[in-house]
C-alpha positions in Angstrom: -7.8 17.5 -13.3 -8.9 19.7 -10.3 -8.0 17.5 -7.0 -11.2 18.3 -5.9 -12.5 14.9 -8.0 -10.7 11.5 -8.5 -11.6 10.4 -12.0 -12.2 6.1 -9.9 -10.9 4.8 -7.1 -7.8 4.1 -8.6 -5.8 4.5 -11.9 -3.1 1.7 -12.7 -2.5 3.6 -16.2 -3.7 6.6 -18.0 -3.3 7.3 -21.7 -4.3 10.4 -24.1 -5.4 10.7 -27.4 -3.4 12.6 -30.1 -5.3 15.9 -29.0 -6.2 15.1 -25.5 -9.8 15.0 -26.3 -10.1 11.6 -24.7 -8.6 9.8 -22.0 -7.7 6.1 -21.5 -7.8 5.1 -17.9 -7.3 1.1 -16.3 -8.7 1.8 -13.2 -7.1 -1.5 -11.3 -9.8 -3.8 -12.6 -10.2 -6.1 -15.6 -11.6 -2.8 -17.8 -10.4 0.2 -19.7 -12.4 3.4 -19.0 -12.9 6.2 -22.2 -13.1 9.9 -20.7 -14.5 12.5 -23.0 -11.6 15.0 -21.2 -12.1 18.0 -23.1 -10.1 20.8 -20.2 -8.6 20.0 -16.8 -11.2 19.7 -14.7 -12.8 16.0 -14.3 -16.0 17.8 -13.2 -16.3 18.1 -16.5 -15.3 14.9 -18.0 -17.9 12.1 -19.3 -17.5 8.6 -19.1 -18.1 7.3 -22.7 -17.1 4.0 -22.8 -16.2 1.3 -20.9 -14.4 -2.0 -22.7 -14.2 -5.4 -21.2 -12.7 -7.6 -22.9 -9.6 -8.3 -20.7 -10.5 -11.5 -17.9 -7.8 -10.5 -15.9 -6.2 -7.3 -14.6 -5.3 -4.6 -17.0 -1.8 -3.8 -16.2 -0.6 -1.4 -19.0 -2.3 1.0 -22.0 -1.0 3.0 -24.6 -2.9 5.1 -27.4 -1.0 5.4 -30.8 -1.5 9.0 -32.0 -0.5 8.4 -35.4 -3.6 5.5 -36.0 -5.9 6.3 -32.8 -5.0 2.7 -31.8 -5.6 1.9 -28.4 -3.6 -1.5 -26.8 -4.1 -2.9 -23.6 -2.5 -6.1 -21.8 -3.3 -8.1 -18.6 -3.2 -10.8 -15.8 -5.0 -12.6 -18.9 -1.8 -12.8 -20.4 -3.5 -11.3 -23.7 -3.3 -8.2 -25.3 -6.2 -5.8 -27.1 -5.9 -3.6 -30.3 -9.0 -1.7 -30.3 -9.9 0.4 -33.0 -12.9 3.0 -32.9 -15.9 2.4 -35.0 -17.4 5.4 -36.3 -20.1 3.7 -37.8 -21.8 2.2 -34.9 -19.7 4.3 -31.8 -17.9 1.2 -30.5 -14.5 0.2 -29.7 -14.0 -3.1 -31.3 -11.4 -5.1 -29.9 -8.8 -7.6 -32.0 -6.5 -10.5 -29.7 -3.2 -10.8 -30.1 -1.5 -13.8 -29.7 1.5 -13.0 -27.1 2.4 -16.6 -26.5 3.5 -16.1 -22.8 2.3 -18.1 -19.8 2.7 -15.5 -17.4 1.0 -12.2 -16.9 2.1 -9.1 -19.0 2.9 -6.3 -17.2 3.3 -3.1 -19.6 2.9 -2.4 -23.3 4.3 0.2 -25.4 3.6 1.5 -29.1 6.7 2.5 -31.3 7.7 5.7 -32.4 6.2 5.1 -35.4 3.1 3.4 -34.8 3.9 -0.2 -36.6 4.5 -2.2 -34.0 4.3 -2.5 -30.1 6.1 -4.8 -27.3 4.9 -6.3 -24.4 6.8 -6.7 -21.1 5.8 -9.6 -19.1 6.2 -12.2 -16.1 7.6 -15.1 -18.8 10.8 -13.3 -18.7 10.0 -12.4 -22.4 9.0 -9.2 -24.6 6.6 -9.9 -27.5 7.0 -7.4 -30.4 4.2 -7.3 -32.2 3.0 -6.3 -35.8 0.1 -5.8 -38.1 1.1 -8.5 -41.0 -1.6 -7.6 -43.9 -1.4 -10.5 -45.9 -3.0 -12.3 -42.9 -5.0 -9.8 -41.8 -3.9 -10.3 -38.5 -1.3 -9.2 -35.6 1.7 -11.6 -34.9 4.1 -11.2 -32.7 8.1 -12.2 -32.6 9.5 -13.0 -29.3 12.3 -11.2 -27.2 14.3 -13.8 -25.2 17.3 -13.4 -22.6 15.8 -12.0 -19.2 16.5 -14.1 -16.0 13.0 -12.8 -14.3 9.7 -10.6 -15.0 10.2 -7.7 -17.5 9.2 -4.4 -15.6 8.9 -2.1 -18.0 10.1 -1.0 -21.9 11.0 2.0 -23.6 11.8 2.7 -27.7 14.4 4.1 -29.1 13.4 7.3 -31.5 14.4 5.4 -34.2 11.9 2.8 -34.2 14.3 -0.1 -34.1 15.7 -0.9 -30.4 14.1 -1.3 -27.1 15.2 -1.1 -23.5 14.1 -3.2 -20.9 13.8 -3.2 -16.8 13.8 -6.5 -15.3 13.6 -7.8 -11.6 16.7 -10.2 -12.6 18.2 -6.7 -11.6 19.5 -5.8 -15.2 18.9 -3.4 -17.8 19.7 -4.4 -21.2 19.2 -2.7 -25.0 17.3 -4.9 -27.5 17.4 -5.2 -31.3 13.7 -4.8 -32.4 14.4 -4.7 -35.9 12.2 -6.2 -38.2 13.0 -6.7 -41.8 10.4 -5.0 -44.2 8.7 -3.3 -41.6 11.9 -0.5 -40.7 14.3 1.5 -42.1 17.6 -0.7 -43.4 20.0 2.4 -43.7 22.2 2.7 -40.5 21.0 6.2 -38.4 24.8 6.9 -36.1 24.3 3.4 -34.2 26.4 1.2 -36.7 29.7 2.4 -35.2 27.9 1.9 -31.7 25.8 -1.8 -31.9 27.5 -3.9 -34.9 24.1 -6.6 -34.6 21.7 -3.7 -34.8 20.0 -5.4 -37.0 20.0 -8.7 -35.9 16.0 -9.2 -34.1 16.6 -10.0 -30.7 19.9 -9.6 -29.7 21.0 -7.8 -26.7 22.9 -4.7 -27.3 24.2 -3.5 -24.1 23.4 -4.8 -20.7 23.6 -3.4 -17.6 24.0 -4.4 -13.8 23.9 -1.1 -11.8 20.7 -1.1 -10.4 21.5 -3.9 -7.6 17.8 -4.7 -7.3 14.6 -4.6 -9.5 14.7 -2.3 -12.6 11.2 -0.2 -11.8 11.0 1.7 -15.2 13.4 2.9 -17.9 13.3 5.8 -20.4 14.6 6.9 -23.7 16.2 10.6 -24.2 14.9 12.2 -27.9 18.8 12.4 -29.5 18.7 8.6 -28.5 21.6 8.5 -27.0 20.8 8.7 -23.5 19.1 5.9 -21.5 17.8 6.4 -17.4 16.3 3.6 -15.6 15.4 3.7 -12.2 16.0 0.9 -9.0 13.5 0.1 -5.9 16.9 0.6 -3.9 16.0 4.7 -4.7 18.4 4.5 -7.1 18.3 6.3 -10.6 20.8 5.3 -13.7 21.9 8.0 -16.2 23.8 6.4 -19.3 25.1 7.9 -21.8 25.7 6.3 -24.9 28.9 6.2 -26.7 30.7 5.7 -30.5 33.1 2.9 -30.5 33.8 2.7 -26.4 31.7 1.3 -23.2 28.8 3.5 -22.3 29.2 6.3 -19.3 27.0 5.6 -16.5 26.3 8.0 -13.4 24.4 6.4 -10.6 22.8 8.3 -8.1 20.7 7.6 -4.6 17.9 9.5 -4.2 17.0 10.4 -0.1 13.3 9.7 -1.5 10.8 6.3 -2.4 11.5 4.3 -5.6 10.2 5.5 -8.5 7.6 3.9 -11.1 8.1 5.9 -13.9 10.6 8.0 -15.6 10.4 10.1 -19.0 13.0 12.2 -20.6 11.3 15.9 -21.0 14.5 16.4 -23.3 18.0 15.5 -23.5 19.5 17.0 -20.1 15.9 16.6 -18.0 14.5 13.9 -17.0 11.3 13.6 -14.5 10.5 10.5 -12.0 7.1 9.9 -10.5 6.6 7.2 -7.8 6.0 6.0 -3.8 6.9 9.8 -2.7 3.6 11.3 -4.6 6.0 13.8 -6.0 7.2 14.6 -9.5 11.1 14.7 -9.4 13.2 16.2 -12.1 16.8 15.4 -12.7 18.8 17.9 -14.7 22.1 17.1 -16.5 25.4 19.5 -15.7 28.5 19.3 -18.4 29.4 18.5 -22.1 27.1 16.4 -24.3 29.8 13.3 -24.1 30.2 13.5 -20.5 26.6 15.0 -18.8 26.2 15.1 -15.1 23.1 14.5 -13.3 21.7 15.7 -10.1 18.6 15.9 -8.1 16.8 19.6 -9.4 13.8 20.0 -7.6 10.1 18.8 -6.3 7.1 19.9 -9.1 4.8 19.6 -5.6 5.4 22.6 -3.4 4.4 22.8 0.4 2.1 25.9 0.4 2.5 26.3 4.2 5.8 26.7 4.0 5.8 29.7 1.9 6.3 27.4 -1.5 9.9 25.8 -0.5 10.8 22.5 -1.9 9.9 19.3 0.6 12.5 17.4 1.4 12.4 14.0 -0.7 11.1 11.9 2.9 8.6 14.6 3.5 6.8 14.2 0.5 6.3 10.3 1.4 5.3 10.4 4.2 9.0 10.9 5.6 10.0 7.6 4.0 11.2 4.5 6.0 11.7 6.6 8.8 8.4 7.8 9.0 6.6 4.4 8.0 8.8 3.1 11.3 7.7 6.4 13.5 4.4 6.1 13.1 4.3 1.6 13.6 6.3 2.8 16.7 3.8 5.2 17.7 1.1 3.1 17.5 2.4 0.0 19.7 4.4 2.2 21.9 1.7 4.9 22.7 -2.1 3.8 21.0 -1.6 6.7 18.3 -3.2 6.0 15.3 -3.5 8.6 12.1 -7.0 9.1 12.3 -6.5 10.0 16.6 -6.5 13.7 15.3 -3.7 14.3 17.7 -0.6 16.4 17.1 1.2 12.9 15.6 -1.3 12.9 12.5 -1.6 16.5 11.9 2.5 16.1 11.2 1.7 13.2 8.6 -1.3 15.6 6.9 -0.5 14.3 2.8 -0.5 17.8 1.2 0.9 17.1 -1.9 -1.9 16.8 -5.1 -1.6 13.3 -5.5 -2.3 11.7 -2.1 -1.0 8.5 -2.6 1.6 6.9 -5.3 1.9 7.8 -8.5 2.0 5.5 -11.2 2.9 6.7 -14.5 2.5 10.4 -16.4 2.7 11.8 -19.7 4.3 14.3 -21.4 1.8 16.7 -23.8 2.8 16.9 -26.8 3.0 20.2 -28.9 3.6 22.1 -25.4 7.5 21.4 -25.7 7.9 18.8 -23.0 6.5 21.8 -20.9 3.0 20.3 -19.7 2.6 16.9 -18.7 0.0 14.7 -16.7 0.5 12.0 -13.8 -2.0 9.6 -12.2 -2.2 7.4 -8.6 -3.2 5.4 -7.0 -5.6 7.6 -5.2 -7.5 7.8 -8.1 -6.7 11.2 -9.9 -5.2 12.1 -13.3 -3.4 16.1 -12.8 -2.0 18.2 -15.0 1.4 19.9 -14.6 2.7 23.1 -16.9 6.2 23.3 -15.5 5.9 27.5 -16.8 3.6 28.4 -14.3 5.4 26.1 -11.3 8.4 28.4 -12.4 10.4 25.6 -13.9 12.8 26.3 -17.2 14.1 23.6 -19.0 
């Protein structure tokens, strides 16, 4: 969208339809909004619908493009499957059972479509699935976290998931469930000997050395990147018969909220800096080497150049612990209009943190969309920012 026009106050989490016709947004309240978001500018977009089921916070979406499935979970602890209605125009809502007595805190849909897990604050995962004979969704529970689960990814193979938790540990799941995927072993036998086995932990990992913000899953599937709130970010690379590689760098920037892998060697972080970072990997296939690439948000004032990471939040700690100073030392505040909040203007697009984006599909990991917490959903085509992949 245009930044002219913040689609609410506030988007926790956005989600698209297959063909981007529609937009799911939970705008940091106990409902999901429906956009009819036909273009890129939200002057133009409709609110259609508005679902309230949840009696709690909704804390994470996620729109199946394969069955036009939309789920959301909550502070409610509960989680939504809501399927359209042609027939009367309505999104009907079904409850599924996640059996947690804490809130959930994200939800993600499978490659495939089957099934979908839940991350939550009962240091638990629910993976969840349609079981016909019932005519109901049930859910089988993931185990073995110290502390809230932050976030999930899938593997492209439908059968594994990786989790962030605040015990500070990332660790690979077996989300296998008999009858429902594939039996015949896809190049992780030689790597995970319980791949099979529903529940077990894989690999885990202790790099991050504080919570576990968000954690993504490269296309080959052998790549995993998980990011810490120390401004850390994790780069593993997974290997055949011997311990995994992993590459840890800091980031001179704010923690990140969300990652994605655009492909293999690229990966892009959004977060507290209200900037879209991409990582870019250096090296062989076995042995890849990260590094810091660029800012998608350029400072048009200074003739396009790349911010530094601190510049784009607000000049991070240091500038969080200028501008306290500033205020008790000499009565500046940052709406004084003096020379001390002209330096602090926010010119990036998003003007305050970003929460989560999405890649476009069909555009080659080329386009993609991010929304904040200042209420606006953007679009980003990498071409025309002069970005190759």
């Amino acid at each position: 969208m245009t930044d002219e026009k913040a689609v609410t106050l506030s988007v926790a989490y956005h989600a698209f339809n297959a063909d981007q016709t529609q937009l799911a947004v939970a705008p940091n309240t106990n409902e999901v909004h429906i956009y009819d978001s036909k273009g890129e500018d939200a002057k133009n977009w409709t609110l259609k619908y508005v679902l309230k089921e949840h009696s709690g916070l909704v804390c994470g979406l996620d729109w199946c493009h394969q069955t036009n499935l939309l789920v959301s979970c909550g502070q409610d602890r509960n989680a939504y499957v809501w399927r359209h209605d042609a027939k009367t125009n309505e999104w009907k809502p079904t409850l599924v059972i996640l059996r947690i007595n804490r809130a959930a805190t994200s939800v993600k849909w499978s490659p495939l479509g089957n099934k979908f897990a839940v991350t939550s604050g009962a240091k638990c995962v629910p993976v969840c699935h349609f079981e016909q004979s019932n005519d109901w969704w049930i859910s089988k529970m993931i185990k073995k976290h110290k502390s809230t689960v932050t976030s999930l990814a899938w593997c492209p193979n439908n059968k594994f998931i990786v989790t962030g938790s605040c015990d500070m540990k990332t660790r690979v799941f077996s989300a296998y469930i008999a009858g429902l995927d594939a039996e015949q072993d896809d190049g992780f036998g030689e790597v995970w000997a319980d791949q099979h086995k529903f529940g077990e932990v894989l690999l885990e990992l202790e790099n991050a050395k504080a919570w576990v913000n968000t954690v993504a899953w490269s296309p080959s599937g052998f790549r995993l990147a998980f990011a810490g709130h120390g401004s850390t970010m994790h780069f593993v690379q997974i290997l055949a018969g011997s311990a995994p590689l992993v590459q840890t760098l800091n980031v001179p920037c704010l923690p990140f909220l969300d990652i994605a892998f655009a492909n293999d060697n690229n990966v892009l972080a959004v977060g507290y800096d209200r900037n879209p970072t991409l990582f870019t990997a250096s090296g062989s296939d076995a042995e890849p080497v990260f590094a810091l690439r660029e800012y998608l948000d350029k400072d048009k004032k200074k003739g396009g150049a790349a911010p530094a990471p601190a510049a784009a939040g607000a000049a991070g700690f240091g500038g969080a612990r200028a501008k306290f100073a500033g205020a008790v030392d000499r009565g500046i505040s940052s709406s004084s209009g003096g020379a001390e909040s002209k330096a602090e203007e926010i010119w990036t697009r998003h003007k305050n943190t970003i929460t989560n984006m999405w890649f476009i599909p069909g555009s080659e990991n080329m386009r993609l969309t991010t929304s904040g917490l200042d209420g606006r959903v953007l679009f980003w085509d990498l071409k025309k920012i002069g970005i190759t992949l």
